[in-house]
Each structure stands twice: as C-alpha cells, then as structure tokens.
C-alpha positions in Angstrom: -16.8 -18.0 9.7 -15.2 -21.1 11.2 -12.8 -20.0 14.3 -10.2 -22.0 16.5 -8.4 -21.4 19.6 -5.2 -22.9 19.5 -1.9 -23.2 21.6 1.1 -23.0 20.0 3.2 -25.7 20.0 6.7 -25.3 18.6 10.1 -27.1 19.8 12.3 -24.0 18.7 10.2 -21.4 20.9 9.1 -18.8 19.1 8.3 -17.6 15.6 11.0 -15.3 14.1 11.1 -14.5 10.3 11.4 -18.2 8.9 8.7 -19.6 10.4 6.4 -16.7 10.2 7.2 -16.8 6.5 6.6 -20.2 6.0 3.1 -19.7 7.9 2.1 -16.7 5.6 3.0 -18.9 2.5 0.7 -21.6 3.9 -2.3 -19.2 4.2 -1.7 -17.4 1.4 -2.7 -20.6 -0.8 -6.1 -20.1 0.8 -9.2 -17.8 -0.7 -10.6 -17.3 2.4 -9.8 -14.4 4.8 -7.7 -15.8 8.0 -6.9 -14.0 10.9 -4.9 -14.6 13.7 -5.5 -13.0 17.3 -3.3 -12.3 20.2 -4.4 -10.2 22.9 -5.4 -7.5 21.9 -4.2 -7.6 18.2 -5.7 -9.2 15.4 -3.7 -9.9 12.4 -4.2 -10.8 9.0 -2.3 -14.3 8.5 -1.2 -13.5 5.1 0.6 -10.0 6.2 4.0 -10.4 7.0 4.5 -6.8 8.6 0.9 -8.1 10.9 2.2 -11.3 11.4 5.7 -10.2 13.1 3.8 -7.6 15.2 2.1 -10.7 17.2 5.9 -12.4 18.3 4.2 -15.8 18.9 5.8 -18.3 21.5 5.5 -21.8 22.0 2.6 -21.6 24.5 1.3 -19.0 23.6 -3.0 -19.0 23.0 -4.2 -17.8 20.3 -7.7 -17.3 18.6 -7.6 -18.6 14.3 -10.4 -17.5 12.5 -11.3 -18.0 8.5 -13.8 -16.9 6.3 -14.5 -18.3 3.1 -15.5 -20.9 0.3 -12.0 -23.0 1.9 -12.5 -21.8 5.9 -12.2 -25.4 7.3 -8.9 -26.2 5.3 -7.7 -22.9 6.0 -8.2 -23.5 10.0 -6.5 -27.1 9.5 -3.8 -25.9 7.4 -3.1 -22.8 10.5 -3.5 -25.2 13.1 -0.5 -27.8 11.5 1.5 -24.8 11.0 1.2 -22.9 14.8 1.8 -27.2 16.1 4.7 -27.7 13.3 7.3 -30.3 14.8 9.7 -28.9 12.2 
C-alpha cells in the first residue's frame, strides 16, 4: 500500500459533480483499490455517492492511499487530478 498526503490545488475552488466525476473516471481505469481521506471519512475514489460526501476545497489536506499491482500510477494519476489546472 503506497499512500500520499496531498493538498488540493484547484483554481475553481472546490469539487462539485464535474470534477468529482472526472476524478472517479481517472481512478476507475486503475486495478488497485484507492481511497481518499478527509477527516474523519474515508472514501472509496471510484464511488461517486463517497466521493461527494467528502466536498473537497482548494486547500483542503487530504490523505490518498492505493493498493494494488498499479498503486504508484494510481497515487500519480490522484495526485494530477486533486492539483488539475483545468
């Protein structure tokens, strides 16, 4: 299990559906397991209904954890998408 503490960086603020969706996509083309933690919550990264129960903010810290044959480009591919300039 490879995990990452990260600090989201985003210029539009926050994560509403779009970007959350466009997050889950990119995890979802991983094997490995890949969850995201807030808080107190923990979420599975490829659960939409998880992922919109976190309401991530530019700023925000959060704790990105994978497990799997694919971990490393899994944490990579979370970290470009939580630091997206899009």
């Amino acid at each position: 299990m490879v995990s990452r503490n990260l600090t989201i960086s985003t210029p539009y603020g926050g994560f509403d559906e779009k970007p959350v969706a466009l997050l889950i996509q990119a995890a979802s083309r991983y094997d490995s397991r890949i969850l995201i933690e807030s808080g107190e919550k923990t979420v599975n990264a490829k659960s939409i209904m998880g992922m919109m129960t976190l309401i991530l903010s530019s700023g925000q810290k959060v704790v990105v954890s994978a497990e799997g044959a694919d971990e490393e480009a899994a944490i990579a591919e979370m970290e470009k998408c939580l630091s997206s300039n899009n």
